[in-house]
DRENPA-807326 format. One record per atom (N, C-alpha, C, O, CB): z negated, x negated, y. Coordinates in Angstrom, 2 decimals, m for minus. Last residue first. Glycine has a CB too. Layout:
REM residues N
SEKOL, up, east, north
SEKOL, Z, X, Y
...
***
This chain:
REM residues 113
SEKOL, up, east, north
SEKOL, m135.03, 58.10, 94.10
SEKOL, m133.97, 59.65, 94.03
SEKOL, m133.31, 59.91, 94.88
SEKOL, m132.61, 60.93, 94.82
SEKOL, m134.49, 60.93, 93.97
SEKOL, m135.95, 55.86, 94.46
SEKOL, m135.47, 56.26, 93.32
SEKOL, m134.79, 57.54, 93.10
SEKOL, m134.15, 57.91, 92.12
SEKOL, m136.37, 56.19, 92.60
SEKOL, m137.97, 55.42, 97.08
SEKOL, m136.51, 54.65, 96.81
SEKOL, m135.37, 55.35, 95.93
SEKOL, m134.21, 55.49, 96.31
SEKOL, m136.80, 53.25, 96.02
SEKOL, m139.67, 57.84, 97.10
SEKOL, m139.29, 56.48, 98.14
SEKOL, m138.09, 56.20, 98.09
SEKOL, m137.21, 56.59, 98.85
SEKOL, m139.94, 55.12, 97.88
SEKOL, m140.21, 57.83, 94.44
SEKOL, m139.79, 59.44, 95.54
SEKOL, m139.05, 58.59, 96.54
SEKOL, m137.84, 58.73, 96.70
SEKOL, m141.43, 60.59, 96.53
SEKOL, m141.20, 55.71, 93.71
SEKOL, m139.78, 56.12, 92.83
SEKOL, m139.33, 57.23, 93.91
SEKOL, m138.14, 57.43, 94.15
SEKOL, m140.04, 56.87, 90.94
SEKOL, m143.22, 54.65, 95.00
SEKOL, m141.78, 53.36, 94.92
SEKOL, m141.03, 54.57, 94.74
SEKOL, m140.11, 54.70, 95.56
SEKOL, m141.55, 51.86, 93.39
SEKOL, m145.16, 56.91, 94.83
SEKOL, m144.76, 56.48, 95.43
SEKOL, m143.43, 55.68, 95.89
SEKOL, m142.74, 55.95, 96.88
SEKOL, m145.42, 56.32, 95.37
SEKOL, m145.09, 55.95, 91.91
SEKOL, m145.05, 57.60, 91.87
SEKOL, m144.67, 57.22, 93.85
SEKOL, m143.46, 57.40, 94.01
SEKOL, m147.13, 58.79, 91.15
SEKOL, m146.29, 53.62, 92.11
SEKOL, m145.49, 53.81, 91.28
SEKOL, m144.60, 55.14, 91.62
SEKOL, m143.38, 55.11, 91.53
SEKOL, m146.20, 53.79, 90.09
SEKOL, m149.18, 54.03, 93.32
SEKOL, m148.12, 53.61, 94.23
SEKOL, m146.34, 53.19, 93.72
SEKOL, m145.46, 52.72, 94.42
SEKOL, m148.82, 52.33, 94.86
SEKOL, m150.13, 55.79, 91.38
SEKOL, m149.81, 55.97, 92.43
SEKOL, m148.89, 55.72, 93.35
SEKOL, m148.12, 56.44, 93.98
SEKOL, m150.37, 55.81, 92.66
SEKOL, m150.32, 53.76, 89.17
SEKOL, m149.95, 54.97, 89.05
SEKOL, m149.07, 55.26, 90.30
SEKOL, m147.86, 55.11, 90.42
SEKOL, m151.12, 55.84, 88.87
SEKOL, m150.94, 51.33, 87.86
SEKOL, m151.08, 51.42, 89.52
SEKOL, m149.77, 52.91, 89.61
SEKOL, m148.62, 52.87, 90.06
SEKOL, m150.43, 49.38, 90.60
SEKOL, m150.84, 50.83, 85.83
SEKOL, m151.62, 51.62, 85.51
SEKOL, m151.91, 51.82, 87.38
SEKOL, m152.88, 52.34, 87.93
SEKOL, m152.80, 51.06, 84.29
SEKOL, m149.25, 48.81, 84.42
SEKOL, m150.19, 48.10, 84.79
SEKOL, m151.39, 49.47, 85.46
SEKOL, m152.58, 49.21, 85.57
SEKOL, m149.52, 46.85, 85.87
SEKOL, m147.10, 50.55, 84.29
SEKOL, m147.45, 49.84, 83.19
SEKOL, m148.88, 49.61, 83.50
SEKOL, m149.71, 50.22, 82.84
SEKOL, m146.60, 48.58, 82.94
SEKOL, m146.24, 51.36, 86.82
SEKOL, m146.60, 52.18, 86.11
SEKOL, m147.67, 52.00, 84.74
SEKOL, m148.54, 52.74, 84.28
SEKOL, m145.51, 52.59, 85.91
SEKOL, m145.45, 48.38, 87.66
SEKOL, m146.06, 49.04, 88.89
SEKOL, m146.96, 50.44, 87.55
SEKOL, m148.18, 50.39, 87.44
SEKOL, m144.40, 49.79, 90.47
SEKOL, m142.75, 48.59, 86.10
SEKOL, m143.68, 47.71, 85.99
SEKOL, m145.41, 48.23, 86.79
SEKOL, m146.41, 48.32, 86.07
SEKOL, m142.89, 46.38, 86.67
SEKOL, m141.82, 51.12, 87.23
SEKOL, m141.79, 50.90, 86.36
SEKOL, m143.02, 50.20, 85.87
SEKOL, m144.02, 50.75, 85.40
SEKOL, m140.81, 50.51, 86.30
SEKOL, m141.54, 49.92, 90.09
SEKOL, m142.09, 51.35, 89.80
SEKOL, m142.37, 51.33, 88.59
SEKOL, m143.57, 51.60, 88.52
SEKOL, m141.23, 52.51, 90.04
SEKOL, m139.53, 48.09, 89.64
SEKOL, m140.85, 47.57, 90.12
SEKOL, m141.78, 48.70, 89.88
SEKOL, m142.89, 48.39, 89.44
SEKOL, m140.86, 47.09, 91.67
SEKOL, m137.36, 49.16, 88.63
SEKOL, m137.85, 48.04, 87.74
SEKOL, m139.66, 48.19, 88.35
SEKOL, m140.68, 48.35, 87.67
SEKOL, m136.83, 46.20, 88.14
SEKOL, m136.45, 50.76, 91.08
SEKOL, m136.65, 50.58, 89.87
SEKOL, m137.76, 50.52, 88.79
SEKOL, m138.58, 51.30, 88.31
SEKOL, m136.24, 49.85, 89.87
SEKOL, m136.24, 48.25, 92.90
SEKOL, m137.46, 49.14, 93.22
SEKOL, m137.49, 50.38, 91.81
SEKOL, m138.59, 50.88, 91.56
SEKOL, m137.18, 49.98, 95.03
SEKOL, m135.53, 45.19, 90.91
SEKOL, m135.05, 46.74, 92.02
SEKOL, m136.00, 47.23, 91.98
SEKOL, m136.84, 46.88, 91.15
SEKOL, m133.91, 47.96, 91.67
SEKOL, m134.64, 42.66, 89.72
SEKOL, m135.18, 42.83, 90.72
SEKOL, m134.71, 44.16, 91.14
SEKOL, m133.61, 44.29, 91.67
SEKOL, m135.02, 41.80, 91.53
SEKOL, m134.08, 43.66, 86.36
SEKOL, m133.64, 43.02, 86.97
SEKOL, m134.74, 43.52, 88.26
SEKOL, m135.53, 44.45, 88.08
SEKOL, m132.13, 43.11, 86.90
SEKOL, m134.59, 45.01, 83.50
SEKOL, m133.96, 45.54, 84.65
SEKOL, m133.36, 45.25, 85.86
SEKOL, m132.53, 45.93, 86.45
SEKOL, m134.49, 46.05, 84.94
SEKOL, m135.41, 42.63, 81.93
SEKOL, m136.06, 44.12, 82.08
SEKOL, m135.52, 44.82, 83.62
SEKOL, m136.22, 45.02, 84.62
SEKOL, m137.99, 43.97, 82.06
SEKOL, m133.57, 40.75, 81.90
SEKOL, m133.91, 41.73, 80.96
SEKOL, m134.56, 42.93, 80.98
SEKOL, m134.39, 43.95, 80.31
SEKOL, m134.41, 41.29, 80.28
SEKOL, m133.92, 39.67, 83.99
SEKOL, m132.97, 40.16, 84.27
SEKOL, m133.26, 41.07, 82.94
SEKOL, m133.12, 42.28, 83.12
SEKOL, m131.75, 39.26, 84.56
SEKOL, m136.76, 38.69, 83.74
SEKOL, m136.39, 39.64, 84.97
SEKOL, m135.12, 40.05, 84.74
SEKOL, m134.94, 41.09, 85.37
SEKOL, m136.44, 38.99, 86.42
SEKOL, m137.39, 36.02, 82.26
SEKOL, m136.25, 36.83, 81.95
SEKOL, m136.20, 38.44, 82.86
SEKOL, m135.45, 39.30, 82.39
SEKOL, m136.36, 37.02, 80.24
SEKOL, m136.92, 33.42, 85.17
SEKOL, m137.51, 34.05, 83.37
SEKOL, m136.53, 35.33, 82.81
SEKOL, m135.31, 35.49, 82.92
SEKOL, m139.52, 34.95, 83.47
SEKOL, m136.34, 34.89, 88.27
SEKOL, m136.47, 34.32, 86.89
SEKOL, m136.85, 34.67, 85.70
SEKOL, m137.08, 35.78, 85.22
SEKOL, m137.00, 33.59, 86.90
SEKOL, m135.45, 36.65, 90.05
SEKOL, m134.45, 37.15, 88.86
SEKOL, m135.15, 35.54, 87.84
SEKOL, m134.53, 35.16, 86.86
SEKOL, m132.10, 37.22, 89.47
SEKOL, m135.79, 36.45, 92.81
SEKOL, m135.00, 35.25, 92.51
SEKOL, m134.33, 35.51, 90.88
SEKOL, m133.30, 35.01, 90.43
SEKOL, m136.12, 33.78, 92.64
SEKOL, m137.81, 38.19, 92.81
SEKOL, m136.45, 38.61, 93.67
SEKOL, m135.17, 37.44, 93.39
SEKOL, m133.97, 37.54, 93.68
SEKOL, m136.90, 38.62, 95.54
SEKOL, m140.18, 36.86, 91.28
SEKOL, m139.46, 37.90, 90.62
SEKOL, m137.57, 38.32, 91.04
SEKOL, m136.60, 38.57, 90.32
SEKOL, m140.48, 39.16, 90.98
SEKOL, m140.62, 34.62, 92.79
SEKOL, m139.78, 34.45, 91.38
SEKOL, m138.77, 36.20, 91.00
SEKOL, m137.63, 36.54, 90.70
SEKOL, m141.32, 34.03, 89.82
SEKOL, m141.49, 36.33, 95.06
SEKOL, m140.97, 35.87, 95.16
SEKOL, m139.80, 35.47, 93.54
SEKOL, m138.67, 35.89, 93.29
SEKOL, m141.77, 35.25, 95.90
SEKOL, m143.62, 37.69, 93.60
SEKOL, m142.81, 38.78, 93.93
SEKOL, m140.96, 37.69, 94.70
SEKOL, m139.81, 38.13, 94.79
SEKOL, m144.05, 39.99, 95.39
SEKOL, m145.32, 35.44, 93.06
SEKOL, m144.86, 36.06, 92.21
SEKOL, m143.70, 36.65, 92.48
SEKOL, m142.71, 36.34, 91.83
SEKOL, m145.61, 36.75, 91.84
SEKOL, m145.62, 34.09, 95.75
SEKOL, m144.90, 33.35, 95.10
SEKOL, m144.13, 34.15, 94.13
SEKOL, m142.91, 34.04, 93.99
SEKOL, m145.64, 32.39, 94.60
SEKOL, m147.11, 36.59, 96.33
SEKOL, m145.96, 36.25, 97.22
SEKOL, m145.39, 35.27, 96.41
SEKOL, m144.23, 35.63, 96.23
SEKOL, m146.28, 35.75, 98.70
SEKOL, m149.49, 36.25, 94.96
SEKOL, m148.70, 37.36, 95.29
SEKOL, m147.56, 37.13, 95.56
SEKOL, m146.78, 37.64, 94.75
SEKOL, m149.09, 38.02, 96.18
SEKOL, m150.14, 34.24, 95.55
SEKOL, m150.18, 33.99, 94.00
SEKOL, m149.48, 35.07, 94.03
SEKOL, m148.65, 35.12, 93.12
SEKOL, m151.55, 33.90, 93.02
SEKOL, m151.18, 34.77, 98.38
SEKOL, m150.40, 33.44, 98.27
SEKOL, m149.52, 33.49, 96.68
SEKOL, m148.44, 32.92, 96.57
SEKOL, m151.67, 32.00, 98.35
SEKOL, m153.25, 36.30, 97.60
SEKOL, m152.50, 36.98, 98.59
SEKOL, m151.21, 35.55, 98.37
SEKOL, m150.11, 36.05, 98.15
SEKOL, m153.51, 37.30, 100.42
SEKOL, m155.65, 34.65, 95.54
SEKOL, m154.34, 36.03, 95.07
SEKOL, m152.96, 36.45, 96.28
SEKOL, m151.86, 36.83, 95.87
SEKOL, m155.44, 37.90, 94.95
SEKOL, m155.50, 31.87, 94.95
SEKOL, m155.66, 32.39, 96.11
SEKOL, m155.07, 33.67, 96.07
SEKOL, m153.96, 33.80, 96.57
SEKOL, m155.20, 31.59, 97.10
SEKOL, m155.37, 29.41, 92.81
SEKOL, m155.79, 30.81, 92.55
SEKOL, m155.83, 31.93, 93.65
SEKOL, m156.24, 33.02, 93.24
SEKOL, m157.07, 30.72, 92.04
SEKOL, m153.85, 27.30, 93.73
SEKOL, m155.24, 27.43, 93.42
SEKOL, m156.10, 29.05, 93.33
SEKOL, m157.17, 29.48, 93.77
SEKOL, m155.85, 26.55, 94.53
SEKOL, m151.38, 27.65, 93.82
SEKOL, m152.06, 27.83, 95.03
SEKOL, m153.16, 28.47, 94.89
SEKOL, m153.57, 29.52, 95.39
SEKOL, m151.39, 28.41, 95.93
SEKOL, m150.74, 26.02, 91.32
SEKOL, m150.16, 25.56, 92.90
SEKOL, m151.03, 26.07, 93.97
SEKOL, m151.43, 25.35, 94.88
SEKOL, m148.61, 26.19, 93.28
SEKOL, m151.94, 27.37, 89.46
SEKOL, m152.44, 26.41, 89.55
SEKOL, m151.96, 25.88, 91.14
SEKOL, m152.75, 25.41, 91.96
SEKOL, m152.12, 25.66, 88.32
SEKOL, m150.55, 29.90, 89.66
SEKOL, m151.89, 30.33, 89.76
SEKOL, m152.46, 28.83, 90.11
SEKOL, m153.36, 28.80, 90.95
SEKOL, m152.51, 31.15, 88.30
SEKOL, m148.09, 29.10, 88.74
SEKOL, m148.20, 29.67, 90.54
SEKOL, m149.60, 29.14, 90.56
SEKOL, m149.93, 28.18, 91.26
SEKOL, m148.07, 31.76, 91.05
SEKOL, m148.44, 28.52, 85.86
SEKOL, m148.16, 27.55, 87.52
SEKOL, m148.03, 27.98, 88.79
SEKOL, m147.89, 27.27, 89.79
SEKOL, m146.94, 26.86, 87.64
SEKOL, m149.14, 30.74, 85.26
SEKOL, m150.18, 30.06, 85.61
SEKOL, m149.62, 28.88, 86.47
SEKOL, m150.14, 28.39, 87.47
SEKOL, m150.96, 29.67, 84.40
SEKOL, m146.34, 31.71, 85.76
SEKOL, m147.46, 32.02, 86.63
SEKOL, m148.60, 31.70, 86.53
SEKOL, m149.38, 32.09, 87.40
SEKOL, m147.62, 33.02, 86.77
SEKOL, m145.01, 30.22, 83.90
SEKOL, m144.67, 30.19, 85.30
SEKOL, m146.00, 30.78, 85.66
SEKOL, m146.84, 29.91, 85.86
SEKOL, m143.26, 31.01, 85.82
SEKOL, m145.88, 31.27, 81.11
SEKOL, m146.38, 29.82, 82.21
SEKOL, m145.82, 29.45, 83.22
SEKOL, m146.03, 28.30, 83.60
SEKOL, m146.36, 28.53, 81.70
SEKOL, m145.44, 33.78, 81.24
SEKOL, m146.48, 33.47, 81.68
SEKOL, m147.50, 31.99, 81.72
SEKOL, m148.65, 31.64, 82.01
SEKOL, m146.90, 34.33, 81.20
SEKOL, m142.36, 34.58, 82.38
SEKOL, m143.11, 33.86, 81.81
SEKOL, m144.45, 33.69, 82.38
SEKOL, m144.70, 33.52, 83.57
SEKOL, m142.52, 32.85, 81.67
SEKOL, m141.69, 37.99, 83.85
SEKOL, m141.96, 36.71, 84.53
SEKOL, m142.87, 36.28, 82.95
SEKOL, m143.69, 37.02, 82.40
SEKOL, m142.98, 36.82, 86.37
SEKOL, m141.35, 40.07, 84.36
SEKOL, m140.40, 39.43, 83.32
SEKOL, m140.92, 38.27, 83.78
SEKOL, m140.05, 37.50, 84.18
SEKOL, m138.70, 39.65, 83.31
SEKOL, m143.00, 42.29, 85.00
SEKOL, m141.62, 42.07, 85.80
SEKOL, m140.46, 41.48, 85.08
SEKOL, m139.28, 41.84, 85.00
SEKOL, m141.82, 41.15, 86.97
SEKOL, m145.33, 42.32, 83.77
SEKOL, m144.24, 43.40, 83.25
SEKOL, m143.02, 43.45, 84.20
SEKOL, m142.19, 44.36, 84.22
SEKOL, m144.90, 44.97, 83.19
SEKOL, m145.92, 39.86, 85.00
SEKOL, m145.77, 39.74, 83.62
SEKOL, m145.37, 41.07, 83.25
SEKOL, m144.95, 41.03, 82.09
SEKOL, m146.99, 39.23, 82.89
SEKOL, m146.62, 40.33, 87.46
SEKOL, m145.55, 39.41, 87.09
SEKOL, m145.32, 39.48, 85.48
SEKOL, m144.30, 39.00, 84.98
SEKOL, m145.93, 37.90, 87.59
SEKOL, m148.45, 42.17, 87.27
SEKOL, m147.73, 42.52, 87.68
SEKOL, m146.47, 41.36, 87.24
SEKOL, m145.45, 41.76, 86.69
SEKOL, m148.18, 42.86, 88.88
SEKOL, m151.06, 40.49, 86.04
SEKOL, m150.17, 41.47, 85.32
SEKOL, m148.93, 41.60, 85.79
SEKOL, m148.05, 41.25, 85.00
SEKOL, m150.66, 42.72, 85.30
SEKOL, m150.98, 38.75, 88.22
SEKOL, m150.49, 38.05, 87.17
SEKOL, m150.20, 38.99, 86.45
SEKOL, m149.10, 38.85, 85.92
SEKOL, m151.24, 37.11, 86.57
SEKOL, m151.68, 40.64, 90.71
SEKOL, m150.34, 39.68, 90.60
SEKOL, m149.70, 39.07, 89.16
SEKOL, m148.51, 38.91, 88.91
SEKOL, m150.69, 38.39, 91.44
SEKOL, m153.91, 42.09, 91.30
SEKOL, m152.89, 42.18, 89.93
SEKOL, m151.68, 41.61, 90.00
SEKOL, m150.69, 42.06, 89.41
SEKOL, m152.51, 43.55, 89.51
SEKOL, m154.50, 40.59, 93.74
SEKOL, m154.96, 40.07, 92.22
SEKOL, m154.41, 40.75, 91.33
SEKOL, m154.28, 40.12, 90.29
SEKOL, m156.39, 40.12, 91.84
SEKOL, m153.81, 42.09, 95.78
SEKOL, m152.87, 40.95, 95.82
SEKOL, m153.59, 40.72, 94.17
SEKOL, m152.68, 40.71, 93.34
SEKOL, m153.04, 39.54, 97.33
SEKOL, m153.71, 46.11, 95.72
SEKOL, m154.45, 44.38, 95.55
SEKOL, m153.93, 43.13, 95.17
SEKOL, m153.54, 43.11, 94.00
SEKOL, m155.40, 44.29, 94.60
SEKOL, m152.08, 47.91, 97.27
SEKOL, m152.05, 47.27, 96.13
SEKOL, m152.91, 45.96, 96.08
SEKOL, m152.51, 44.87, 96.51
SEKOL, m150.71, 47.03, 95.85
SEKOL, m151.95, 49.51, 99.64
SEKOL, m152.77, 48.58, 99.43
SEKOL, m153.06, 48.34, 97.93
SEKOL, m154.17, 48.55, 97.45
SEKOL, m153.86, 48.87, 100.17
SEKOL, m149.31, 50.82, 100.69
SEKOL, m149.78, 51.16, 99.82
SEKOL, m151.25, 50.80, 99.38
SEKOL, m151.85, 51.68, 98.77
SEKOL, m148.99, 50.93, 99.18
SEKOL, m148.75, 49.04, 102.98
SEKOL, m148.40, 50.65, 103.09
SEKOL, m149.23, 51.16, 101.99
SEKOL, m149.99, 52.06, 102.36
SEKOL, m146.70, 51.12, 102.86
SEKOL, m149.34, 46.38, 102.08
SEKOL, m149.66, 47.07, 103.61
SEKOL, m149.59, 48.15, 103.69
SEKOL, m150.36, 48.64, 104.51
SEKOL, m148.94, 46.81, 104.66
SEKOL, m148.44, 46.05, 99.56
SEKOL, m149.65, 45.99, 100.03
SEKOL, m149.73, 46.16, 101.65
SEKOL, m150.80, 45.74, 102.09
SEKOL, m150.20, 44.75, 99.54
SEKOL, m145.87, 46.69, 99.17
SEKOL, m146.96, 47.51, 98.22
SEKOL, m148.24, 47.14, 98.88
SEKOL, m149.17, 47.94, 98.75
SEKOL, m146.99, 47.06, 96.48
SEKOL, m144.25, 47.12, 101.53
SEKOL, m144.79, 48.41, 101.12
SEKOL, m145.48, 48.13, 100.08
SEKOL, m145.98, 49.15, 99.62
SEKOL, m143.87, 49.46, 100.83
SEKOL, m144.70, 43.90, 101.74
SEKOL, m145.09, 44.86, 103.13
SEKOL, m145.59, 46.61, 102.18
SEKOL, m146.71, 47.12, 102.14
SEKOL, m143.11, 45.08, 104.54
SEKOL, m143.26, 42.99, 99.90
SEKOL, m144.33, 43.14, 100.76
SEKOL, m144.80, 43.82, 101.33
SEKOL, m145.73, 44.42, 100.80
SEKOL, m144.39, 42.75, 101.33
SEKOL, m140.28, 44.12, 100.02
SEKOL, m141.46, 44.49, 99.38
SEKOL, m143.02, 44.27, 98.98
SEKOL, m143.76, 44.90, 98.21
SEKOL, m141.11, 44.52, 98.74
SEKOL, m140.10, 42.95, 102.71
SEKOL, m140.01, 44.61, 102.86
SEKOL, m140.27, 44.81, 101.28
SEKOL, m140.56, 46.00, 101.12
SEKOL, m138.26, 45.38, 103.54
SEKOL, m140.07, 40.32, 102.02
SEKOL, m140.77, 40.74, 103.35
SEKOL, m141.07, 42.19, 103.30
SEKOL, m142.12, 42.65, 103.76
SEKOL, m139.87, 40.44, 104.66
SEKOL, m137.98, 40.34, 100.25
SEKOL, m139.39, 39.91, 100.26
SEKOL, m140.06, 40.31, 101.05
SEKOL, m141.04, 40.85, 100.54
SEKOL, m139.63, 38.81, 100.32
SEKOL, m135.29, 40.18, 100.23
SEKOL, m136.25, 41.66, 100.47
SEKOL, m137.84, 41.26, 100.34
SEKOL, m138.73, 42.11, 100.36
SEKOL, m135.88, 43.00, 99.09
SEKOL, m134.54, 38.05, 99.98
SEKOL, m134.10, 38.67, 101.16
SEKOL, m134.61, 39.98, 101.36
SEKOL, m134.46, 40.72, 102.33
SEKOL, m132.74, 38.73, 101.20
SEKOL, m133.48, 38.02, 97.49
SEKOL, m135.21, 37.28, 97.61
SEKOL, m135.05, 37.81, 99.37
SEKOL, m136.21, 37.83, 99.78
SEKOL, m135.49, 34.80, 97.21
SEKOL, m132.94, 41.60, 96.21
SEKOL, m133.27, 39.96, 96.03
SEKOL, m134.21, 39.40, 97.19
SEKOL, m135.21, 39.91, 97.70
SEKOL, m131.78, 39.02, 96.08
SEKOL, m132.33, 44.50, 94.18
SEKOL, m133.29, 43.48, 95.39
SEKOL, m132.87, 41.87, 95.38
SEKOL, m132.54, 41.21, 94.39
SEKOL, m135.20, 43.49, 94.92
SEKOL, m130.05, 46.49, 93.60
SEKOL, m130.12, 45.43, 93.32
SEKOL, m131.39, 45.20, 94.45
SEKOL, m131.30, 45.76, 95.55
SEKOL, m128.73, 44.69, 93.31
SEKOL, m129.57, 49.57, 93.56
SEKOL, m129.22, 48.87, 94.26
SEKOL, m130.20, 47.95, 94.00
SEKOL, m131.35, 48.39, 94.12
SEKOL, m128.97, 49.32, 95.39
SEKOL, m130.03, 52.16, 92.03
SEKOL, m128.88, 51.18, 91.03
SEKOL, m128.79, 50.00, 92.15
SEKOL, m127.88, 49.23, 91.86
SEKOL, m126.94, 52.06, 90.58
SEKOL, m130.97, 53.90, 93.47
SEKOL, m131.75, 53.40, 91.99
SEKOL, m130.54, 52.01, 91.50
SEKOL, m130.60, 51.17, 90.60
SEKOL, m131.80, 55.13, 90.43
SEKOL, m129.89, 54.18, 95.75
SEKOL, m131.15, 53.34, 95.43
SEKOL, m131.23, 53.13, 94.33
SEKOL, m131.63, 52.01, 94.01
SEKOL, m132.33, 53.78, 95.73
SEKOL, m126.14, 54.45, 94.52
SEKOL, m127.08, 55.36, 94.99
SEKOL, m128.66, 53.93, 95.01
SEKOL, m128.51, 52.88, 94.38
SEKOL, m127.17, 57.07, 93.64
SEKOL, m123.42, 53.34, 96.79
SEKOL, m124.73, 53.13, 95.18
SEKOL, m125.68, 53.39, 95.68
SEKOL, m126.19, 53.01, 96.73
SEKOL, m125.15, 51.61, 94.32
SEKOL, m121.58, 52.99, 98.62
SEKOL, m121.55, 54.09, 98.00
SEKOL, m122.33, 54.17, 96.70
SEKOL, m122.02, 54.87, 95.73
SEKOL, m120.31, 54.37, 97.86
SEKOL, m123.24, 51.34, 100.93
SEKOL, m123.16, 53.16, 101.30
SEKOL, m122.63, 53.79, 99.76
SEKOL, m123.05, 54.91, 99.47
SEKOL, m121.62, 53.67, 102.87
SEKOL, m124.79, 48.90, 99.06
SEKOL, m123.29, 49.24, 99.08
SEKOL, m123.47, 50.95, 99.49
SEKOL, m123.77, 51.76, 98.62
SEKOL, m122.40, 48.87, 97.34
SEKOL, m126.93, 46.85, 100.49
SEKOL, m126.63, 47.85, 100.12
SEKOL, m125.07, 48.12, 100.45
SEKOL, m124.37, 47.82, 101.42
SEKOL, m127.55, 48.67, 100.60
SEKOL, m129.99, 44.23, 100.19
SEKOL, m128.20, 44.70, 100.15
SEKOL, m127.78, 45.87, 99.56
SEKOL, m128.07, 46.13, 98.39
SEKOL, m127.28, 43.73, 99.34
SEKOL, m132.24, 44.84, 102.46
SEKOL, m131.85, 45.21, 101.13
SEKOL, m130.34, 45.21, 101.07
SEKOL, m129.59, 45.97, 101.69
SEKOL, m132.45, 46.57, 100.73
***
């Protein structure tokens, strides 16, 4: 995660160099189901004909449709920068929308205070 010692988590930026480590905590630590990928991309900021073009590239395979997503997302496409941009943040947020409560309430104690 690029980090400046003097910005606090909430204000520290993700990018695609965090993939691995936000991987990892929503579905290995948390077990978020790789299939709310297409909600999830879509309260990230992600167009939702980008992600039927994920959905078509890797034939619907959710754990693969996951990773591409969370991928666009750290890359800041579509409009991601509008809604807050790539941060644990944003993702708690989005994460809240879609009604994955928990591991929302989780991201924010975690990262956000």
């Amino acid at each position: 995660m690029t980090e400046d010692f003097n910005t606090p988590l909430t204000m520290t930026k993700l990018d695609i160099k965090d993939l691995d480590i936000v991987i990892k905590e929503l579905t290995s630590d948390q077990h978020l189901p790789c299939s709310v990928w297409h909600a999830l991309g879509l309260q990230l900021g992600l167009y939702d004909d980008r992600l039927k073009d994920i959905k078509a590239d890797y034939h619907g395979q959710s754990v693969h449709c996951f990773r591409e997503c969370m991928s666009a997302w750290l890359r800041g496409e579509d409009k991601v920068r509008e809604k807050g941009g790539p941060s644990w943040s944003s993702l708690a947020t989005a994460l809240d929308t879609i009604e994955e409560k928990s591991i929302a309430s989780y991201i924010k104690v975690k990262y956000c205070t």
